[in-house]
Backbone as a chain_set.jsonl record, in Angstrom:
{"seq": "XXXXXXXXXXXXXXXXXXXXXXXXXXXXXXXXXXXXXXXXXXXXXXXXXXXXXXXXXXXXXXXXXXXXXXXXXXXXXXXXXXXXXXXXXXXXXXXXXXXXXXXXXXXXXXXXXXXXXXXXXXXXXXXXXXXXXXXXXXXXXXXXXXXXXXXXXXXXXXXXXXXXXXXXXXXXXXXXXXXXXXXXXXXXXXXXXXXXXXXXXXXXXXXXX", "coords": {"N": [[34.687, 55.437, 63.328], [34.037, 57.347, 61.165], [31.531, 57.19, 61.995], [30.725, 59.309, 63.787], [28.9, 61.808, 64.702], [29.483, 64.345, 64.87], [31.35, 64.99, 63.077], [31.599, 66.488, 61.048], [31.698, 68.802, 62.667], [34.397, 68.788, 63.823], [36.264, 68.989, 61.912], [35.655, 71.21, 60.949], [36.888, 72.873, 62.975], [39.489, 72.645, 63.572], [42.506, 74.059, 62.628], [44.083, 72.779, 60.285], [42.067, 71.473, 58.559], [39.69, 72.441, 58.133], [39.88, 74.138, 55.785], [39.354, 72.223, 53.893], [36.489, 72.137, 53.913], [35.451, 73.614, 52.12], [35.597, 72.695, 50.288], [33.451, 70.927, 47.887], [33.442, 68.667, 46.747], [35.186, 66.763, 48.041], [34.215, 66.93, 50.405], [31.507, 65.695, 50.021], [32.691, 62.845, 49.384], [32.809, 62.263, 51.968], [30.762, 62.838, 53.248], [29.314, 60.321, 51.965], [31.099, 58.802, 53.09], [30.179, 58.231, 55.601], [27.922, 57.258, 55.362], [28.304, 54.55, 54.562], [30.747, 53.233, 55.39], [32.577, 51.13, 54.515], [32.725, 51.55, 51.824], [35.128, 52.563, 51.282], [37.316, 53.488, 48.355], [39.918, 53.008, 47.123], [41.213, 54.947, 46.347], [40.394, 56.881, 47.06], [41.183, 56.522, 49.701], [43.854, 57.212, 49.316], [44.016, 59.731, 49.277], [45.975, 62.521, 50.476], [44.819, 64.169, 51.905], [42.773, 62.596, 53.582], [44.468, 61.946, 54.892], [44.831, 63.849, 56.93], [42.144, 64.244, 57.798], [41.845, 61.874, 59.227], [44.09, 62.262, 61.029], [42.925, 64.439, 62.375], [40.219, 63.448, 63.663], [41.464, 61.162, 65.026], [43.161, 62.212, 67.101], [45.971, 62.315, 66.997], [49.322, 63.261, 65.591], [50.104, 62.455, 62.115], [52.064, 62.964, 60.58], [54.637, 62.42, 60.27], [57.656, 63.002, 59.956], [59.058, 63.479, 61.492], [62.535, 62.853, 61.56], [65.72, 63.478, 61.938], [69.045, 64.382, 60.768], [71.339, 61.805, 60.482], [69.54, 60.297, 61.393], [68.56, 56.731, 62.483], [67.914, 54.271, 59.663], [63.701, 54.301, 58.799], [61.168, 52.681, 57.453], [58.425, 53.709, 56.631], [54.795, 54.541, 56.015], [53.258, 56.889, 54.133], [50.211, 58.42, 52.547], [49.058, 56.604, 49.49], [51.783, 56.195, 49.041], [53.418, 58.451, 48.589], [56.33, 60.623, 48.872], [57.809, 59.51, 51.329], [59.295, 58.959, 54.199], [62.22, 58.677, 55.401], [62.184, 57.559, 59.141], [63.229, 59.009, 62.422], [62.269, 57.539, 64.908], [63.09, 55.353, 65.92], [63.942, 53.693, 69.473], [66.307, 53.564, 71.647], [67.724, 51.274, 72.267], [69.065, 50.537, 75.083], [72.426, 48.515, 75.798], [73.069, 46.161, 78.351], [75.413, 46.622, 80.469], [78.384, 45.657, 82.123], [79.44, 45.599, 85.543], [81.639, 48.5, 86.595], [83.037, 49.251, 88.856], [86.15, 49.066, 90.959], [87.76, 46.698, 92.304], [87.727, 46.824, 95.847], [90.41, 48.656, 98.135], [90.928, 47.309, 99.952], [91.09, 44.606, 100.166], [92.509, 41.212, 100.013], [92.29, 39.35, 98.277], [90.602, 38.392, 95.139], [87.12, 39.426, 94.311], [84.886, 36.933, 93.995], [82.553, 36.064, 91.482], [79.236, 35.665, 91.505], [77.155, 32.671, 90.832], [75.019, 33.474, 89.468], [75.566, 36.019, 88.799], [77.2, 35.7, 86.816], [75.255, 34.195, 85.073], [73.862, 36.339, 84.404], [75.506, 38.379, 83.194], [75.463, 36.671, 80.874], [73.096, 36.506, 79.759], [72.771, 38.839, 79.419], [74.569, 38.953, 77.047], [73.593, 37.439, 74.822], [71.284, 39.05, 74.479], [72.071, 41.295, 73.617], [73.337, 39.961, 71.201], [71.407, 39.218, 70.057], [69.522, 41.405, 69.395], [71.432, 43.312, 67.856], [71.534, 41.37, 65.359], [68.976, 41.225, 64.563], [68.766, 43.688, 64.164], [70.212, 43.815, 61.369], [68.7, 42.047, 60.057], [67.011, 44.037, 59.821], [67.627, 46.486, 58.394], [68.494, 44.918, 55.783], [65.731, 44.553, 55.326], [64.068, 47.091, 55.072], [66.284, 48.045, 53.022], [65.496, 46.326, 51.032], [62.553, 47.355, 50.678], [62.923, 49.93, 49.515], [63.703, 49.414, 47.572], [61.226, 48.624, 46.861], [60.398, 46.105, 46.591], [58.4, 44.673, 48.216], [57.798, 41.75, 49.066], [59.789, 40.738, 49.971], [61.251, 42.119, 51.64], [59.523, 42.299, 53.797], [59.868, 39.715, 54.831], [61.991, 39.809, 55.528], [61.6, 41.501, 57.696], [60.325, 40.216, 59.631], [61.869, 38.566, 60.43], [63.545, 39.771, 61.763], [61.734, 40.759, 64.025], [61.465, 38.161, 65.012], [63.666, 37.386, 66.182], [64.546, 39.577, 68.226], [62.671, 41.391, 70.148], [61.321, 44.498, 69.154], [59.4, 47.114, 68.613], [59.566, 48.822, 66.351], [60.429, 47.349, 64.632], [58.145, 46.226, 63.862], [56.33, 48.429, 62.866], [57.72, 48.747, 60.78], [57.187, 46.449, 59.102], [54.449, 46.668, 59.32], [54.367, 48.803, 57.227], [55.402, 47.915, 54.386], [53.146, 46.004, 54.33], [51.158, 47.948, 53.88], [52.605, 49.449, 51.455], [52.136, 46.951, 50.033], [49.723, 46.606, 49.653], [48.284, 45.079, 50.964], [46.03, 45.41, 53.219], [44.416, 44.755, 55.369], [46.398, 43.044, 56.795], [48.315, 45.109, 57.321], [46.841, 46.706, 58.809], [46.519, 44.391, 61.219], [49.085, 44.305, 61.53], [50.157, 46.893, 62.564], [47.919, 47.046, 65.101], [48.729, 44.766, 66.741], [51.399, 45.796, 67.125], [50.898, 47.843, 68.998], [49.633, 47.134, 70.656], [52.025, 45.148, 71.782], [53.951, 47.461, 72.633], [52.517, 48.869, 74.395], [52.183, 47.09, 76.509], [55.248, 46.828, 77.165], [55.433, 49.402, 77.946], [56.206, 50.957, 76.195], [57.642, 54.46, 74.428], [55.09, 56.893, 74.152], [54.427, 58.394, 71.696], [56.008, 56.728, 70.002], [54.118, 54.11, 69.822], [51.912, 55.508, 68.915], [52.634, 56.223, 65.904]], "CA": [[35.282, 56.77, 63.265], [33.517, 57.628, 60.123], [30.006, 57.555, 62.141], [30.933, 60.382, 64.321], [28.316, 62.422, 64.12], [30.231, 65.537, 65.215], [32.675, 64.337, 62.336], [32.342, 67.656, 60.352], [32.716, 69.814, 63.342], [35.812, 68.899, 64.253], [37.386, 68.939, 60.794], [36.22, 72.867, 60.851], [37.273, 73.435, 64.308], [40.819, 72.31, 63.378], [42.852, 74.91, 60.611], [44.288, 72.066, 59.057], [41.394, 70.686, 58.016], [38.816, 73.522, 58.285], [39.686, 74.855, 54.344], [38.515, 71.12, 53.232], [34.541, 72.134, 53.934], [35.213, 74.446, 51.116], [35.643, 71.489, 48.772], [32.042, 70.24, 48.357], [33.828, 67.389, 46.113], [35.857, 66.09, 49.297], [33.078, 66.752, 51.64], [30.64, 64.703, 49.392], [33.339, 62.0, 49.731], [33.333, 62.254, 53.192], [29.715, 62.034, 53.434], [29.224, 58.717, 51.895], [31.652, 57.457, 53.874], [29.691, 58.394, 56.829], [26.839, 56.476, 55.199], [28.799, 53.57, 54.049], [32.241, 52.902, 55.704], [32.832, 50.178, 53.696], [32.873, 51.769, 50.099], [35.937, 53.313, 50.665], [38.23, 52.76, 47.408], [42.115, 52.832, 47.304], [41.777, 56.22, 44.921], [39.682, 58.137, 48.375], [42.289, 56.369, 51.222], [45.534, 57.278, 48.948], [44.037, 61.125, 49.126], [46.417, 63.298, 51.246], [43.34, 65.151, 52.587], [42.501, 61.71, 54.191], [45.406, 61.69, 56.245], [44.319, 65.376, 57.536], [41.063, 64.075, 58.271], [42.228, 61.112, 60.403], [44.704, 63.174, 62.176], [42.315, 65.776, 63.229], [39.754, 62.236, 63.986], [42.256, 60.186, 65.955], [43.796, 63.27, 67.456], [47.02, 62.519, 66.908], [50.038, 63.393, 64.577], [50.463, 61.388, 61.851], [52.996, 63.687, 59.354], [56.103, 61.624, 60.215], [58.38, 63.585, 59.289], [60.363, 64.288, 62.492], [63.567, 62.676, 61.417], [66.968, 64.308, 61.677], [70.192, 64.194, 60.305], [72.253, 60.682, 60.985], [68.849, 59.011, 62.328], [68.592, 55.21, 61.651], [66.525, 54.282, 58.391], [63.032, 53.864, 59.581], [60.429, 52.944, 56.335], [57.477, 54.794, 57.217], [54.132, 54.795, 55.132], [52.409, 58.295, 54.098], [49.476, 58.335, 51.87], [49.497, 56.393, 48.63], [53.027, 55.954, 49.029], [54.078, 59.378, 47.998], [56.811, 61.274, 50.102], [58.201, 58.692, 51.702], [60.175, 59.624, 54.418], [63.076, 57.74, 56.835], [61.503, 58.161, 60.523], [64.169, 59.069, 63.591], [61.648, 57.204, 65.946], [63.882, 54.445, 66.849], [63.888, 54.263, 70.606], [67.853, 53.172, 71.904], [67.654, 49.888, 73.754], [70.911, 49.978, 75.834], [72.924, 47.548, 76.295], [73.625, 46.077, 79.667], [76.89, 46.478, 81.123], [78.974, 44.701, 83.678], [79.667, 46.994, 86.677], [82.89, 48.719, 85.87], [83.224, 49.134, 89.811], [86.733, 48.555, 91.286], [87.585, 46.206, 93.483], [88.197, 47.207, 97.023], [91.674, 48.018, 97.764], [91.05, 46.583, 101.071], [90.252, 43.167, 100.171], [93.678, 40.743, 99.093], [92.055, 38.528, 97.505], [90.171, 38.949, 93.976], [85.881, 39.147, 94.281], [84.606, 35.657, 93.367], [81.733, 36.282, 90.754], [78.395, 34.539, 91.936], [76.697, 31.863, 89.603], [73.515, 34.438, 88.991], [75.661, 37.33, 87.822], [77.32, 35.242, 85.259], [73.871, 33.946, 84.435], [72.845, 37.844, 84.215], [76.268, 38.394, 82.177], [75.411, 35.628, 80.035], [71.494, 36.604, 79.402], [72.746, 40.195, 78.376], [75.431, 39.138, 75.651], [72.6, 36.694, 74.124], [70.277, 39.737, 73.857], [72.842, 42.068, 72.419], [73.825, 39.406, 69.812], [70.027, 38.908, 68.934], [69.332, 42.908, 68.739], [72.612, 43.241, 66.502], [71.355, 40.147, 64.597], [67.739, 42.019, 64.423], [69.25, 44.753, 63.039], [70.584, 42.973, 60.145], [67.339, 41.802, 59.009], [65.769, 44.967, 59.65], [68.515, 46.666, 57.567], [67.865, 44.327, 55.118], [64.644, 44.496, 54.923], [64.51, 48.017, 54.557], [66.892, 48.065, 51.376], [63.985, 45.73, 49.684], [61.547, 47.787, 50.811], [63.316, 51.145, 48.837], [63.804, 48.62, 45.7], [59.628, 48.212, 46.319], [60.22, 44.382, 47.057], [57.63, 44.479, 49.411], [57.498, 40.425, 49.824], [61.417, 40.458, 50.635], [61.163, 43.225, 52.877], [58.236, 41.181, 54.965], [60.452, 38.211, 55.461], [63.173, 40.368, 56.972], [61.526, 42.375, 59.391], [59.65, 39.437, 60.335], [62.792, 37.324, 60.98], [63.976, 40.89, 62.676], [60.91, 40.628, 64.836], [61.737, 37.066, 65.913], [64.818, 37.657, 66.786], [64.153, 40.283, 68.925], [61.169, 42.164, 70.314], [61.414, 45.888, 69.686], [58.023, 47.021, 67.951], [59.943, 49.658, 65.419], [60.102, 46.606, 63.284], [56.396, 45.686, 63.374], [56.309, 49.387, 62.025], [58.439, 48.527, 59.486], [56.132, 45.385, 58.439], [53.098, 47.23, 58.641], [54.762, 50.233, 56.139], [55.722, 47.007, 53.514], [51.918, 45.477, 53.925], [50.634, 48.798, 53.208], [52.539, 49.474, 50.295], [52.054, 46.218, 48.888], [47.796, 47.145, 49.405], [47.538, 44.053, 51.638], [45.525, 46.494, 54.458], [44.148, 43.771, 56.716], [47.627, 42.601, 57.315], [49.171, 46.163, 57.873], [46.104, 47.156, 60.291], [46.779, 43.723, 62.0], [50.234, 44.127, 62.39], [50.073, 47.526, 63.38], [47.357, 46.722, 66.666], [49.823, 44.06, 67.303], [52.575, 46.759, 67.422], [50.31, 48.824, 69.635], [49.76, 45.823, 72.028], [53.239, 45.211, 72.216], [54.154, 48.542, 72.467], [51.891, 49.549, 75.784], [53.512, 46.109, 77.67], [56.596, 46.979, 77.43], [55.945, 50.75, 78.282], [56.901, 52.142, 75.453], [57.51, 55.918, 74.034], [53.435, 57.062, 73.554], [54.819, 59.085, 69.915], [56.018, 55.473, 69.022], [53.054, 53.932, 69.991], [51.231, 56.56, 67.665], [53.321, 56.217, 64.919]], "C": [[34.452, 57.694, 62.371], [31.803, 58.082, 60.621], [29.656, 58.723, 63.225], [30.014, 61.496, 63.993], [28.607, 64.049, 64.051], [31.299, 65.669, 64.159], [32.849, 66.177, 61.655], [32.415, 69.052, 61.165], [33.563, 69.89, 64.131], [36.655, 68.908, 63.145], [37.07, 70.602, 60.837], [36.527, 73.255, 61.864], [38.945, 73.805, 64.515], [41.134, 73.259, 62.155], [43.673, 74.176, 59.745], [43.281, 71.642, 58.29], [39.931, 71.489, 57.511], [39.015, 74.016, 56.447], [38.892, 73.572, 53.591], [37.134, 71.196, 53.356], [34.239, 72.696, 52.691], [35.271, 73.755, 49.715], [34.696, 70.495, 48.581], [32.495, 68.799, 47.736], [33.951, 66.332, 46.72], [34.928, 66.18, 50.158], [31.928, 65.512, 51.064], [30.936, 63.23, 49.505], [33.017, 61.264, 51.152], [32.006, 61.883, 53.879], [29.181, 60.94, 53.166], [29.895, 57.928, 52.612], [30.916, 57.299, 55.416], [28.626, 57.501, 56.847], [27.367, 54.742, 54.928], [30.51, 53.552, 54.435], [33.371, 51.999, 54.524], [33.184, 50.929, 52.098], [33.663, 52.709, 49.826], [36.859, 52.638, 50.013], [38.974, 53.311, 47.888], [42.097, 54.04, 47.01], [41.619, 57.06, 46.62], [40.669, 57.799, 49.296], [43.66, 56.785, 50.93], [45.26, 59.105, 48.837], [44.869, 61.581, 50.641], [45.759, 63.989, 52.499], [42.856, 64.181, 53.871], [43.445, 61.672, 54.885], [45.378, 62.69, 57.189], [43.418, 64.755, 58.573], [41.201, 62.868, 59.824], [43.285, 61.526, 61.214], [44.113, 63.697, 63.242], [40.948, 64.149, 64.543], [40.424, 61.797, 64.96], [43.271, 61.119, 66.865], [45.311, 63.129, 67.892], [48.012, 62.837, 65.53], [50.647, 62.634, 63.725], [51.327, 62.178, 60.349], [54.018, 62.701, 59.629], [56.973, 61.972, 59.415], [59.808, 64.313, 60.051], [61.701, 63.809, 62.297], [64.745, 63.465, 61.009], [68.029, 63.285, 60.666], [71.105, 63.158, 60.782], [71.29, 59.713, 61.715], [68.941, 57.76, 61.812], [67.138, 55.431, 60.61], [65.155, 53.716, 58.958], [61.906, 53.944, 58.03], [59.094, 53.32, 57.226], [56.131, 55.2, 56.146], [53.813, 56.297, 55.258], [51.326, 57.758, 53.173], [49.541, 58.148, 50.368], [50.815, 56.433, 48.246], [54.311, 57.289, 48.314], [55.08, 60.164, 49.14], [56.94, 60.38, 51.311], [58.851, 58.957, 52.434], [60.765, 58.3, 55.724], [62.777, 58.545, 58.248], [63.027, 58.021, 61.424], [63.426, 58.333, 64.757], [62.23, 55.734, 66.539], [64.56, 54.443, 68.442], [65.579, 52.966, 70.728], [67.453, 52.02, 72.838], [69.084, 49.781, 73.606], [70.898, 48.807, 76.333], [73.148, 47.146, 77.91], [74.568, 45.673, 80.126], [77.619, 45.668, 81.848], [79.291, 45.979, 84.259], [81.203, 47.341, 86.247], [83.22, 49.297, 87.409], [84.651, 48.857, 90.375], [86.41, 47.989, 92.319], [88.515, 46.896, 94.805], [89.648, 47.186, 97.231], [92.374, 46.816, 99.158], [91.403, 45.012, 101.22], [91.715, 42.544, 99.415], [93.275, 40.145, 97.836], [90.717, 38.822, 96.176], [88.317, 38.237, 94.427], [85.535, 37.923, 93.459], [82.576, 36.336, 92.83], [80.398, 35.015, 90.894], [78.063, 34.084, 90.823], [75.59, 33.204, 89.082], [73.944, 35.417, 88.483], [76.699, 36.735, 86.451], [76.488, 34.578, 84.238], [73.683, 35.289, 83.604], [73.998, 38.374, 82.97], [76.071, 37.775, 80.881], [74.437, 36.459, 79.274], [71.856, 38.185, 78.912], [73.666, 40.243, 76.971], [74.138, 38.704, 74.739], [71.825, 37.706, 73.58], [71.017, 40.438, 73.093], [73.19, 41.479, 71.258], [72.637, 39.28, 69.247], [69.417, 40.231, 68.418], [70.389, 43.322, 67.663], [71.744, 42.31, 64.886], [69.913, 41.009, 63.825], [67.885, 43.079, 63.81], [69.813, 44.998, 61.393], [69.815, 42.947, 59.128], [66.718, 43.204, 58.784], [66.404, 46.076, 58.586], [67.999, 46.308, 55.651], [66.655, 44.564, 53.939], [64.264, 46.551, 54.41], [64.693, 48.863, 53.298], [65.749, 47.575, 50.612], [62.839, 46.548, 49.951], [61.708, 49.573, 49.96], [63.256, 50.512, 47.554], [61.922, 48.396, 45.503], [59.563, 46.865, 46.052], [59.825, 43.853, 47.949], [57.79, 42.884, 49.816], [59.102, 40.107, 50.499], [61.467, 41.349, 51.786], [60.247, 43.051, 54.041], [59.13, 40.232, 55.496], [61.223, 39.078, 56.421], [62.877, 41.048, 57.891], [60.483, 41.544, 60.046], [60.466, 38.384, 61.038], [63.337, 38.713, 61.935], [62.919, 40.378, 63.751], [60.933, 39.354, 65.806], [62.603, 36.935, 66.335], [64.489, 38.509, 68.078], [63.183, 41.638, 68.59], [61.208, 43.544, 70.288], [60.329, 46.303, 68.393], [58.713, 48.347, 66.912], [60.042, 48.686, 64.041], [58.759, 45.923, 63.039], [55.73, 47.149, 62.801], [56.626, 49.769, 60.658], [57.379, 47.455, 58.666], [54.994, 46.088, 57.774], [53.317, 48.408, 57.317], [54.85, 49.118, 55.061], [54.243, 46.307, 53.34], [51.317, 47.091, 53.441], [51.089, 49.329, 51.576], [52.572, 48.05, 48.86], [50.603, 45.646, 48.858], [47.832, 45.959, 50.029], [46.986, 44.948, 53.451], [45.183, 45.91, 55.581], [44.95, 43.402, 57.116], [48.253, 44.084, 57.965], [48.014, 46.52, 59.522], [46.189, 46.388, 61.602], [48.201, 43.657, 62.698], [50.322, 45.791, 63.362], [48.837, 47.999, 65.262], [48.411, 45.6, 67.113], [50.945, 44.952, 68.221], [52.073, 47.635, 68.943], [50.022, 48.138, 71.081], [51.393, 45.995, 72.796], [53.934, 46.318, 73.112], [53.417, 48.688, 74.53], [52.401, 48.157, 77.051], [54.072, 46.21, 77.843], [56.604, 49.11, 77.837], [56.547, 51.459, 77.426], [56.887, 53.59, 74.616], [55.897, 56.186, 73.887], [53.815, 57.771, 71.801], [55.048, 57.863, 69.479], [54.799, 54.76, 68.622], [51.946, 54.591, 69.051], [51.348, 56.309, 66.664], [52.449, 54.838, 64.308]], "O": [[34.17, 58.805, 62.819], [31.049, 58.869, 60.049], [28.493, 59.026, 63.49], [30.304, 62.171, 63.005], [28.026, 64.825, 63.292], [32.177, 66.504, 64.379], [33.846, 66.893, 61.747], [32.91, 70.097, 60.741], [33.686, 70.736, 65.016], [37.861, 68.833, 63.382], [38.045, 71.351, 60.773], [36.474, 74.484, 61.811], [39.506, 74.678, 65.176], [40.497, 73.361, 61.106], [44.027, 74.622, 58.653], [43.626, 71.381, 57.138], [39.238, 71.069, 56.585], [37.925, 74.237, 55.921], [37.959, 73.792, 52.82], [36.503, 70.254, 52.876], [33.169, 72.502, 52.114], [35.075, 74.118, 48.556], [34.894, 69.342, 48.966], [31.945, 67.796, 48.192], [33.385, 65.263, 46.494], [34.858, 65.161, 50.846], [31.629, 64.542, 51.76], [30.049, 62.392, 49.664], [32.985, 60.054, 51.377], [31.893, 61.021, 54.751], [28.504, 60.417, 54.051], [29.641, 56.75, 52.864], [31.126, 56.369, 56.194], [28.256, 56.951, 57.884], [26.582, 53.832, 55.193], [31.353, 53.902, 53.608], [34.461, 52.228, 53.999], [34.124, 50.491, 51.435], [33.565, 53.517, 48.902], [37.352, 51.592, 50.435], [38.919, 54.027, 48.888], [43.132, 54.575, 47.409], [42.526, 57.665, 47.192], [41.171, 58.781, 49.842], [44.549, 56.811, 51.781], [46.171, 59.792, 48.373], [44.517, 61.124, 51.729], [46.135, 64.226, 53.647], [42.585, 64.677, 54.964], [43.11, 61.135, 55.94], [45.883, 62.465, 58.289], [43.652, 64.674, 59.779], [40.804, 63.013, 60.981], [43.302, 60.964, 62.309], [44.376, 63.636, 64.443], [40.959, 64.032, 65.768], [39.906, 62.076, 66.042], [44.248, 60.526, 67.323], [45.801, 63.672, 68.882], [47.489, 62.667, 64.428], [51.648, 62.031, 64.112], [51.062, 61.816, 59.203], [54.071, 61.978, 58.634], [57.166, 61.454, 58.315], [60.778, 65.008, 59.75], [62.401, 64.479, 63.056], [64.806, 64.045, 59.925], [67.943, 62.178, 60.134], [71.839, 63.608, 61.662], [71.638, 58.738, 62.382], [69.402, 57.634, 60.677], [66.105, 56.1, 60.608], [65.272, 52.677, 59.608], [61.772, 55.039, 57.484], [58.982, 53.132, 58.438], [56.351, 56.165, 55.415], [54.045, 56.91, 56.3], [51.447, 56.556, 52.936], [49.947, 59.109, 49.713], [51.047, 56.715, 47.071], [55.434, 57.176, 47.824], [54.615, 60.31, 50.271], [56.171, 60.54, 52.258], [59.736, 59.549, 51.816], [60.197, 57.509, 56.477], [63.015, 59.731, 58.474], [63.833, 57.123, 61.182], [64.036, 58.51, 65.812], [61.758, 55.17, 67.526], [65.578, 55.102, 68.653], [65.796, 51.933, 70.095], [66.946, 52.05, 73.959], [69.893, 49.345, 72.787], [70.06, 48.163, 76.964], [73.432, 48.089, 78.648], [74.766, 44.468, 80.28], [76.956, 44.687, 82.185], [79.391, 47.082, 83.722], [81.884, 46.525, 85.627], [84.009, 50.211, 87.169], [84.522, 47.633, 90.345], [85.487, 48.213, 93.102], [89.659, 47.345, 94.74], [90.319, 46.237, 96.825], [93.35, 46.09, 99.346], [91.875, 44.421, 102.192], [92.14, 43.127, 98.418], [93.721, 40.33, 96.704], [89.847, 39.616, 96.535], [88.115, 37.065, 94.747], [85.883, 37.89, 92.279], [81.713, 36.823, 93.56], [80.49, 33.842, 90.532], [78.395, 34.659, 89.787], [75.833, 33.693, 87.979], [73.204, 36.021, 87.705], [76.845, 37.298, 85.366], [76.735, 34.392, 83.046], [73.413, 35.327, 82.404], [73.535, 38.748, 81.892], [76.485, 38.319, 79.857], [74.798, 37.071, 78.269], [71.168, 38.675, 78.018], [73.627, 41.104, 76.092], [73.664, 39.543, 73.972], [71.527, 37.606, 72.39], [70.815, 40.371, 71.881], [73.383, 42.181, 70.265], [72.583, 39.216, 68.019], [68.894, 40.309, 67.306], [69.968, 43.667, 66.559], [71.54, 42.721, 63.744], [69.929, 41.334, 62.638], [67.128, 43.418, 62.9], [69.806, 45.947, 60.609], [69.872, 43.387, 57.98], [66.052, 43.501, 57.793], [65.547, 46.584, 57.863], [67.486, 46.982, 54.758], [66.544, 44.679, 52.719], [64.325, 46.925, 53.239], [64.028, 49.728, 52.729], [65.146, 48.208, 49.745], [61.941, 46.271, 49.156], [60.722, 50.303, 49.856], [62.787, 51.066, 46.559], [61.368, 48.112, 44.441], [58.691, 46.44, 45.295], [60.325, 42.91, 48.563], [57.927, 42.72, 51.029], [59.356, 39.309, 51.402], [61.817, 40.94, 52.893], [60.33, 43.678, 55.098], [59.079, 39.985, 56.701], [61.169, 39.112, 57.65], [63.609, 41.293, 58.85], [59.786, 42.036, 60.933], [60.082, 37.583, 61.89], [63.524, 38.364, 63.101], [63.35, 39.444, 64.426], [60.577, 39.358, 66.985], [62.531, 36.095, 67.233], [64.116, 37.833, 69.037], [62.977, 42.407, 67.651], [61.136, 44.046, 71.41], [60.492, 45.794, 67.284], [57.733, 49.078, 66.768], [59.845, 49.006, 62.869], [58.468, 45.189, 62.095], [54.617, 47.054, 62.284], [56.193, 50.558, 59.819], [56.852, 47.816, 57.613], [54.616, 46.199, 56.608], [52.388, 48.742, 56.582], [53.882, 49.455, 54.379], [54.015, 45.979, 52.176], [51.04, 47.093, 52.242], [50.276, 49.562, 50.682], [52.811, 48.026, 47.652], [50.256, 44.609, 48.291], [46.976, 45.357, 49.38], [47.611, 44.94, 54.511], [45.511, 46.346, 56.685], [44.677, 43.142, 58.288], [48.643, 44.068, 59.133], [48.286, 46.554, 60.722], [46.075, 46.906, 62.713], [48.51, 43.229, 63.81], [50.508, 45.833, 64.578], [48.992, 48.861, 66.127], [48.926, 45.897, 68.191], [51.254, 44.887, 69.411], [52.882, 47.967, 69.81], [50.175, 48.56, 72.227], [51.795, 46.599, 73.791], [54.418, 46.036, 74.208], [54.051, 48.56, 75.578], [52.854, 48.347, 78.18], [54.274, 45.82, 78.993], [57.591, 49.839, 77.931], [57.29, 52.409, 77.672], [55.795, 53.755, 74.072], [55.448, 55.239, 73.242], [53.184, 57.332, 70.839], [54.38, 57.584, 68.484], [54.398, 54.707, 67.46], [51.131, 53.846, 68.506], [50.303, 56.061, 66.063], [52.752, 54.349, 63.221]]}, "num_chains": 1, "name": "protein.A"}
């Protein structure tokens, strides 16, 4: 990303990022890293400015900040862990119903229920009790992750995650490896997430996120 050789004219092309040329400090920054990827410290990746820069870079939005009023708690890194904010990007996995269909009034006798749709009955309570259950941990995990008990807050959205598959808690993981500076783990779980995520078809803003 960093070897882009177009790198500094797309940061002035963009007006978020376009006043940062004027900061030969941050540009100087910005050029070593171009020379040396590698020798970026914690102090240069926890700068604000850096989350500009890879915005305008990866051309997507990475403020996270769209959460309303009554959304579920969603931990959510920002830069150097400042401004912290609960994300609304929890996508609704509905439940699946039984047909609520009457029966015919034609018919005397009461519809006999084949083996395969009480299979299919079956196979949707199981998931609802393991997404409930998933919610728990992720809950959970969460709470330890506001107390800054990053290693408690790993277990539970990793037992969330095995429970059931919905990649808002491998978002959650990766936000708990980042603020507890283990980066190769957060970058790994979040391509994981991103895997996951495009199999199952899901939201492209999540996917982002």
């Amino acid at each position: 990303m960093f070897s882009d050789p177009q790198l500094f004219q797309k940061l002035a092309a963009n007006p978020k990022t376009a006043p940062l040329l004027a900061d030969h400090q941050f540009m100087g920054k910005l050029a070593a890293l171009q020379k040396d990827p590698r020798g970026a410290g914690a102090d240069m990746m926890s700068d604000p400015r850096m989350l500009q820069v890879f915005s305008v870079l990866l051309g997507i939005d990475m403020s996270f900040g769209g959460g309303g009023p009554g959304g579920p708690d969603e931990a959510v890194f920002t830069a150097g862990g400042k401004g912290k904010k609960e994300a609304s990007e929890d996508v609704d996995m509905p439940d699946v119903r039984p047909s609520s269909a009457k029966p015919s009034a034609a018919r005397a006798e009461p519809e006999e229920v084949s083996e395969s749709e009480e299979e299919e009955d079956e196979d949707a309570k199981a998931k609802k009790e393991a997404k409930e259950a998933a919610d728990k941990e992720k809950a959970l995990g969460t709470e330890n992750y506001k107390k800054r008990q990053f290693d408690a807050a790993i277990e539970h959205y990793n037992k969330a995650w095995e429970l059931h598959k919905d990649i808002t808690y491998l978002t959650n993981l990766s936000a708990a490896y980042f603020e507890k500076k283990d980066y190769e783990k957060c970058i790994e779980t979040c391509q994981n997430a991103i895997q996951e995520g495009r199999e199952v078809l899901a939201d492209f803003k999540l996917i982002a996120k």
